[in-house]
C-alpha positions, 0 to 999 in steps of 0.5 A: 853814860851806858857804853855805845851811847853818846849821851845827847840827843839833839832837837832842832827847831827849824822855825826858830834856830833854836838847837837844844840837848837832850840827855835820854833817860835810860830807861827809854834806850833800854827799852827801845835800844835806838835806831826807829824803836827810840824815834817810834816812842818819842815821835808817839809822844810828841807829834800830835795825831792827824798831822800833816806829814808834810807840815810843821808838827811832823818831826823827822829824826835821825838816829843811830843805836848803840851798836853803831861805830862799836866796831862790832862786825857791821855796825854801822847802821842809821836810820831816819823817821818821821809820820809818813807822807807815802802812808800816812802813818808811822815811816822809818827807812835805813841807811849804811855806810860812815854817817852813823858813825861819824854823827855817834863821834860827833857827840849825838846819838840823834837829831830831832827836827821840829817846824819848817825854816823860813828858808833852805839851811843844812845842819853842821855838826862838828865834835859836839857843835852844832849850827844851822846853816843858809842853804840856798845855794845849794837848792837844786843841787842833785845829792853828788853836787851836794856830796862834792861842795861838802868835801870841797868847802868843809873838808873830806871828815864831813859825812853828809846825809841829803835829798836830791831835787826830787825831795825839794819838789815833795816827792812822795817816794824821794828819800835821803842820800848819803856817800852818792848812793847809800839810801835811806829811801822808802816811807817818802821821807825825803819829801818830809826833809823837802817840806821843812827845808833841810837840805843835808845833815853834814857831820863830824866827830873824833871822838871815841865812843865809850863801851862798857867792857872792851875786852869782851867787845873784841871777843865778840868781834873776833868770834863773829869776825871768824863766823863771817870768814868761815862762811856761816850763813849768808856771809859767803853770799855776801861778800862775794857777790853782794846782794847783785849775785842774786839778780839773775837767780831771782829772775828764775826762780819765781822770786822776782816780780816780772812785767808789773807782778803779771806773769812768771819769771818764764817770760823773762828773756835771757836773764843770765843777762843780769847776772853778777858776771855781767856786773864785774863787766862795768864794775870799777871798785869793791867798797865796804861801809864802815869797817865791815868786813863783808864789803857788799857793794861797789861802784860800777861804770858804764857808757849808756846812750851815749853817756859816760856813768860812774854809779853805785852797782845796782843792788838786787832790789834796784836791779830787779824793779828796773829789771824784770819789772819792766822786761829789761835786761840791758845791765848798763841801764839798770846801771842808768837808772840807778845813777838818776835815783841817786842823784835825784834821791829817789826810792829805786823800788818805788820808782820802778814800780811807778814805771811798771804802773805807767806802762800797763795805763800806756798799753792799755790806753790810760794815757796815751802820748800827749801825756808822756811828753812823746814817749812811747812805753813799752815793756822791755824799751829801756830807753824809754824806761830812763827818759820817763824815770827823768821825768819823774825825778823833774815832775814833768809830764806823766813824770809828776803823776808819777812822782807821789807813788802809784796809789796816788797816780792810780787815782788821779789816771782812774779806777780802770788803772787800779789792778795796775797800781801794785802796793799795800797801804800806799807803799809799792811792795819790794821785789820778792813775790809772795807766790814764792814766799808767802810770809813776804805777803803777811810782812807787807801787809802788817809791819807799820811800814807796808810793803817792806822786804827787810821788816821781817827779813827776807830769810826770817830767821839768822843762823842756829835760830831754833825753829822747825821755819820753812826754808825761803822759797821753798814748801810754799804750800805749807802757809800754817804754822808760819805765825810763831816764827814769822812774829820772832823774825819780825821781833829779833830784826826790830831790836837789830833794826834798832841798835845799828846793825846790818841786817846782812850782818845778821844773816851771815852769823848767828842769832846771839851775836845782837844779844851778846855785842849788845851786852858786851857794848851797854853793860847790860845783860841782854838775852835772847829772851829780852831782845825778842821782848823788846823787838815786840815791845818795838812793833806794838808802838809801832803799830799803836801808832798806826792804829791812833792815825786811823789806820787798819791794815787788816782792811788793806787792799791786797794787789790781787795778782801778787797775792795769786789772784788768780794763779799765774799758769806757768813757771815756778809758781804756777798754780800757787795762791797765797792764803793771806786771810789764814796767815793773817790770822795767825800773824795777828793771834800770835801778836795779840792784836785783834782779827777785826782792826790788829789793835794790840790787846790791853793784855799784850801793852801792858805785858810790854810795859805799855800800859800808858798808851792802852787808853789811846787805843781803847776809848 
């Protein structure tokens, strides 16, 4: 078998019990790596168009690359997928931490869920064995119960990978947890877990995995080891402060959203209130995921209304959805908050974003407070923030409206809500505003999966990549000329995304390291050239997937204010529009996918190698 792969995929059919193995031909990893780029082809060819997301023809896979548990600086990233019942079209989210790992060491690198079970099960897998296990008793838990029997009963090697009650109950924006707060969480793909009854994936392994050439994988290991020491890129940002150092600059500097996308970060009150000083106030231990040497993350803990919390810290994204979305700067909240996501396995994003929605349709008399169960919202009311965020997760009240993302909300509250409902596609956008990087409104508009900040990554481009890019959040006003390196960054993050890397990692060395601990791990000779094709290759079946389920994302409607329409008239993008149909334009030519519907050219599939899906697309 080529180095970095188990060899062995698993298909499991929930309705019957029946588990099978599959051996991957090679040519499919070539191609596609792993991770979302081997789930897009495979899920393209088995699950048949228009089927409900939520139903026994969807297939949820889970899935790691070759890079995962190499040992490779920060590899250690796997990644879930299925149809997307949030957008109906193709979804992936990725999660970090031991669980890619320890599912490569256990002797697979995938598992393929097929069908609904008669009842709850969970899967354990250990060293090559595989079985489906009943799993009543442990419906209803939330994801830190579940994490604690899995220690408990099969014993502290277990990883798990779970959804928390709000998946059970078929939320729309629940996601999967693993380690109490390393999520894979957008795309609602832990309402397609609920929907087939799966409650957690519980893996084991000790198994080595093979590399094709070792010596040459510790060169590389040590070369990008010694970048991150040496500061290069972001890895100074990172392993100091993790992505919490940026909270409280985002909440200045035009980055972050703020009181629902409707005014700048000047109306923020005291944003140094969130900054990572504030954090180290109630933080309780630095963690790392597998071997990585950037130890991001870290574990806080705080006494909020009275209850003592032990909780992941808040990363950026969670801090500032919960932070400069709804006016808040109580740092013991955003700690609060998170902690219910986790255990419930809600997308922090999202729920945030819903909150923000609920506040605008409560000050504007949408919903009043025979609706909320009593509770009055108002911008920058943190208690009142948590109280409706349990209701989310529990479905009860505005809670259940809630619960499915703000596009579904928004239709059911009324058209008078929907400047309110902030999304592309059904998905509510990440927390970095368009007005401050406009490539950011291209990336939510166009990845397969709306509404993403890491599809194209924040900063675009690694280290030494060479390109004339603009700088992040800096010269805005110059939107042409962002088609070449928006598509390249969208491109090489696809292959990374794809063979286990973190996207941090990226960042914090140099955009050859994919490529050479991608040759050094497989034994094949993998160029720059080559992993920008098969990025490419990657996005188009992506998004062909997409286009066959009917969607047109070119026909989007954008959230006018994120977009500046019209322009905020303050703070530090005061002024600013972003010139979405021109970048859009540009995007989609150098894609080579059409103006009209962003359908990838004959030309462009089958320069790719996908000749076979040009009929699919143009009947």
């Amino acid at each position: 078998m080529i180095g970095g792969y188990a060899g062995k995929f698993l298909w499991v059919n929930l309705a019957t019990g029946v588990i099978t193995e599959e051996i991957p031909d090679e040519a499919l990893l070539r191609n596609y790596v792993g991770g979302y780029g081997v789930a897009a082809r495979l899920l393209y060819d088995r699950i048949p168009v228009g089927a409900d997301p939520l139903g026994p023809e969807n297939v949820f896979a889970i899935l790691t690359g070759p890079l995962t548990g190499s040992t490779g600086p920060t590899a250690t990233r796997w990644t879930v997928a299925a149809k997307s019942p949030l957008t109906g079209g193709w979804g992936d989210a990725n999660g970090s931490g031991f669980f890619g790992n320890a599912l490569k060491r256990a002797g697979f690198d995938a598992i393929f869920f097929t069908g609904i079970a008669p009842k709850s099960v969970y899967l354990w897998i250990e060293n090559g064995r595989a079985e489906l296990r009943e799993a009543g008793h442990l419906w209803g838990m939330d994801t830190y119960q579940v994490e604690d029997w899995v220690q408990s009963e099969l014993g502290k090697g277990f990883e798990t990978a779970c959804i928390g009650p709000a998946g059970e109950k078929l939320s729309l924006i629940s996601g999967i947890i693993h380690k109490k707060g390393r999520a894979a969480a957008r795309s609602g793909l832990g309402a397609v877990m609920g929907s087939k009854r799966l409650k957690m994936v519980a893996v084991h392994g000790s198994q080595e995995i093979s590399l094709a050439d070792t010596k040459a994988v510790q060169a590389v290991h040590k070369k990008y080891v010694k970048q991150i020491s040496d500061g290069v890129g972001s890895s100074k940002f990172y392993s100091v402060t993790g992505t919490p150092g940026y909270t409280s600059l985002g909440a200045q500097n035009g980055d972050s959203p703020t009181r629902n996308w409707g005014v700048s970060t000047d109306h923020f009150q005291n944003p140094d209130k969130l900054s990572f000083d504030e954090l180290l106030k109630f933080r309780v231990k630095k963690n790392a995921c597998w071997r990585c040497p950037l130890a991001c993350w870290g574990t806080s803990n705080c006494v909020y209304d009275n209850k003592k919390i032990e909780a992941h810290q808040p990363e950026y994204e969670t801090a500032s959805a919960f932070g400069t979305m709804l006016m808040n700067n109580d740092y013991p909240s955003l700690i609060a908050a998170n902690d219910i996501c986790n255990r419930f396995g809600l997308d922090t994003i999202s729920a945030g974003s819903c909150l923000a929605f609920a506040i605008e349709c409560f000050e504007n008399g949408l919903i009043g407070l025979e609706d909320t169960g009593g509770i009055e919202l108002r911008w920058g009311d943190h208690l009142a923030m948590i109280r409706m965020l349990e209701k989310l997760a529990l479905r009860q009240d505005f809670g259940d409206v809630l619960a499915d993302g703000v596009r579904i909300a928004s239709q059911k509250v009324g058209e008078a809500s929907r400047p309110y409902a902030i999304h592309v596609g059904g998905q509510e956008l990440a927390m970095h505003d368009p007005r401050h990087e406009p490539g950011m409104g291209v990336i939510y508009q166009m990845d397969a999966t709306p509404g993403r900040h890491t599809q194209a990554g924040q900063f675009y481009l690694p280290p030494g990549y060479p390109s004339d890019k603009p700088t992040f959040g800096e010269n805005r006003d110059l939107q042409v000329g962002r088609g070449k390196f928006l598509k390249d960054a969208a491109c090489l993050v696809h292959t990374m995304n794809s063979s286990g890397m973190c996207l941090f990692g990226f960042f914090s060395t140099n955009y050859t390291y994919i490529p050479e601990l991608l040759s050094a791990v497989t034994g094949w000779e993998i160029s720059v050239e080559e992993m920008l094709r098969i990025g490419e290759r990657i996005a188009n079946i992506r998004q062909a997937f997409n286009i066959r389920e009917g969607i047109n994302a070119v026909q989007f409607s954008l959230p006018e204010r994120a977009y500046g329409r019209p322009p905020l008239t303050d703070g530090p993008t005061a002024g600013f529009r972003v010139e979405a149909e021109m970048m859009l334009k540009e995007h989609l030519e150098n894609m080579g996918w059409t103006l009209d519907a962003a359908i990838p050219l004959p030309s462009t599939l089958e320069r790719l190698g996908l000749a076979d899906i040009v009929g699919d697309l143009w009947k």
